[in-house]
C-alpha positions, 0 to 999 in steps of 0.5 A, a space after each residue: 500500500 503507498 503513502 497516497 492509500 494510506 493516507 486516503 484511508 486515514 482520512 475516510 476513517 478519520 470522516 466516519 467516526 464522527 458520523 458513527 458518533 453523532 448517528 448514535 448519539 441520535 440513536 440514543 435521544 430517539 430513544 429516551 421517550 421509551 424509557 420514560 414510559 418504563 420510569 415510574 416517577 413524575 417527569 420533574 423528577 426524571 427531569 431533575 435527574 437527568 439534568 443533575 447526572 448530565 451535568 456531573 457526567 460531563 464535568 468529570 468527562 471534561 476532567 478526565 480527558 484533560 479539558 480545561 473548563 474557562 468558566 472565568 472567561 464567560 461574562 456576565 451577561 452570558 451567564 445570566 443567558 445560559 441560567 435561563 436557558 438552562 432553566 427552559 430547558 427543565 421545564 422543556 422536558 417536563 413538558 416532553 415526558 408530560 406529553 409521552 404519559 398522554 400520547 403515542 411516543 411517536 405523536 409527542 415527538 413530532 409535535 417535540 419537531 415542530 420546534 424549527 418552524 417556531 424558530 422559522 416563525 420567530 427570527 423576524 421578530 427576535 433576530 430580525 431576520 428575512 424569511 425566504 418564500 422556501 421557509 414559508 413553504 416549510 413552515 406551512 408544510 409542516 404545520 399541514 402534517 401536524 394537523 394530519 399526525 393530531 387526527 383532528 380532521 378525522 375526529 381522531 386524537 383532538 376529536 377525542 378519538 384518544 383518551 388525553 391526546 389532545 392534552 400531549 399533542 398541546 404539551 408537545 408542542 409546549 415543549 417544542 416553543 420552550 425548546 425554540 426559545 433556548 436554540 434562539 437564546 443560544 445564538 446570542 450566546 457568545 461562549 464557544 466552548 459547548 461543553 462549559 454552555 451545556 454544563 452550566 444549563 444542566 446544572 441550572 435546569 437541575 436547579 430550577 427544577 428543585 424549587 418546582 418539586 417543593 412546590 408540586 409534591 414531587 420532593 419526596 423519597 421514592 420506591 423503585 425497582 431495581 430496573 427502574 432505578 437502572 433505567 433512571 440512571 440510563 436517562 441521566 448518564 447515557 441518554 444526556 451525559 455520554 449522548 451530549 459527549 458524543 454529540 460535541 465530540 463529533 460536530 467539531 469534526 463535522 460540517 454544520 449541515 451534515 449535523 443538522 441533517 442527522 439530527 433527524 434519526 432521532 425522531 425517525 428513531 422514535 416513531 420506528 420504536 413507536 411502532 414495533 416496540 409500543 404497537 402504536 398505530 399511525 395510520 395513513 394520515 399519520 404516516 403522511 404527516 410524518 413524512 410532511 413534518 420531518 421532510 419539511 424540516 429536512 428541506 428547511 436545513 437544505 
């Protein structure tokens, strides 16, 4: 072999794995309303864990591969932006693991997709940015496959069709406005390093959400099994501590569009595991707004 093929084959390895890892960090956010339909606990429960576990992960990640955290070089102004993105982020997914107890896994996340055409609909007024005749049309699209995958239009899950499916559907795309107003928050952001941004809104979504169990009645102990104990611990050490370790350890090697674009396998992840795991029907006009919600938002990143 001469220098010239090895070096083309270092390079290809070099290119697949970030693939790997950011297709299997997908993987695993695909999976997470699975397991929170195993979880016998309320969701700012699940929710503080995860941000509490998340955070401890990637600190001691960030030790271990000697990664020296600058939290002196982020001001002021920054900090006070990541505290309150942090907190929407609790509260976004309370929101999302609400919205799984009241209706399929595969409904609640695409609802959870609309997020990019709220934060179509919302950079004129927040960013001051032109909308394309392109976006337009996605965010229609979009928005026509919503109205498919709710059943409204066959008296289906908004009809009432499905018992509490109009309460997840609203709580889906709840989570999907809190979730759009962190990614705009984020691009006014100054700090460069993810892992200090990412450390800091976990940790402040874990501290939010503490407060908000007091007043709830969830601050209290609880009797799990050993399974759901473990599956907690997977909610909060895997699908958020090594899933955001993967993902920020393969973005940095890769173009922006190819992320964006691989985002993608996590909701397909989920209506898949929907629908040979949880046996939850679509049917024709589900599948149909499936295809319109995550092909319009595909498009979009085009």
């Amino acid at each position: 072999m001469n220098n010239q093929t090895k070096s083309y084959g270092q390079t290809n390895l070099q290119n697949r794995q970030p693939l790997c890892a950011l297709t299997l960090s997908m993987v695993i956010f695909g999976t997470v309303g699975l397991f929170r339909r195993l979880i016998d606990l309320p969701s700012d429960v699940i929710a503080f864990g995860r941000g509490l576990m998340g955070g401890v992960f990637l600190l001691l990640f960030a030790r271990l591969r000697g990664k020296k955290l600058a939290w002196t070089a982020i001001g002021g102004r920054d900090i006070l932006l990541l505290i309150v993105s942090g907190m929407l982020i609790g509260f976004n997914w309370i929101a999302l693991f609400e919205a799984y107890n009241y209706t399929t896994v595969a409904v609640a996340t695409l609802c959870y997709y609309m997020q990019p055409v709220i934060v179509i609909a919302l950079s004129p007024l927040v960013l001051k940015e032109k909308l394309s005749g392109k976006q337009i049309l996605c965010a229609v699209v979009a928005v026509i496959g919503m109205v498919l995958v709710s059943g409204v239009l066959g008296g289906g899950v908004l009809g009432g069709g499905a018992p509490g499916g109009g309460r997840g559907i609203l709580l889906g795309l709840v989570a999907a406005a809190l979730y759009a107003a962190v990614v705009l928050l984020n691009k006014t952001i100054t700090v460069n390093s993810a892992f200090e941004k990412t450390i800091l809104q976990l940790f402040s979504a874990a501290a939010i959400l503490l407060p908000y169990m007091a007043l709830t009645g969830s601050l209290h102990s609880y009797t799990l099994s050993l399974t759901e104990a473990a599956l907690f611990l997977v909610v909060g050490i895997v699908h958020t501590g090594i899933s955001y370790a993967l993902y920020f350890g393969a973005i940095e090697g890769l173009p922006a569009r190819t992320c964006a674009l691989l985002s993608y396998v996590d909701p397909v992840t989920a209506v898949l595991l929907s629908a040979l795991l949880l046996h939850e029907g679509m049917g024709l006009s589900g599948i149909l707004g499936t295809v319109l919600i995550l092909g319009a938002a595909v498009y979009s990143e085009l």
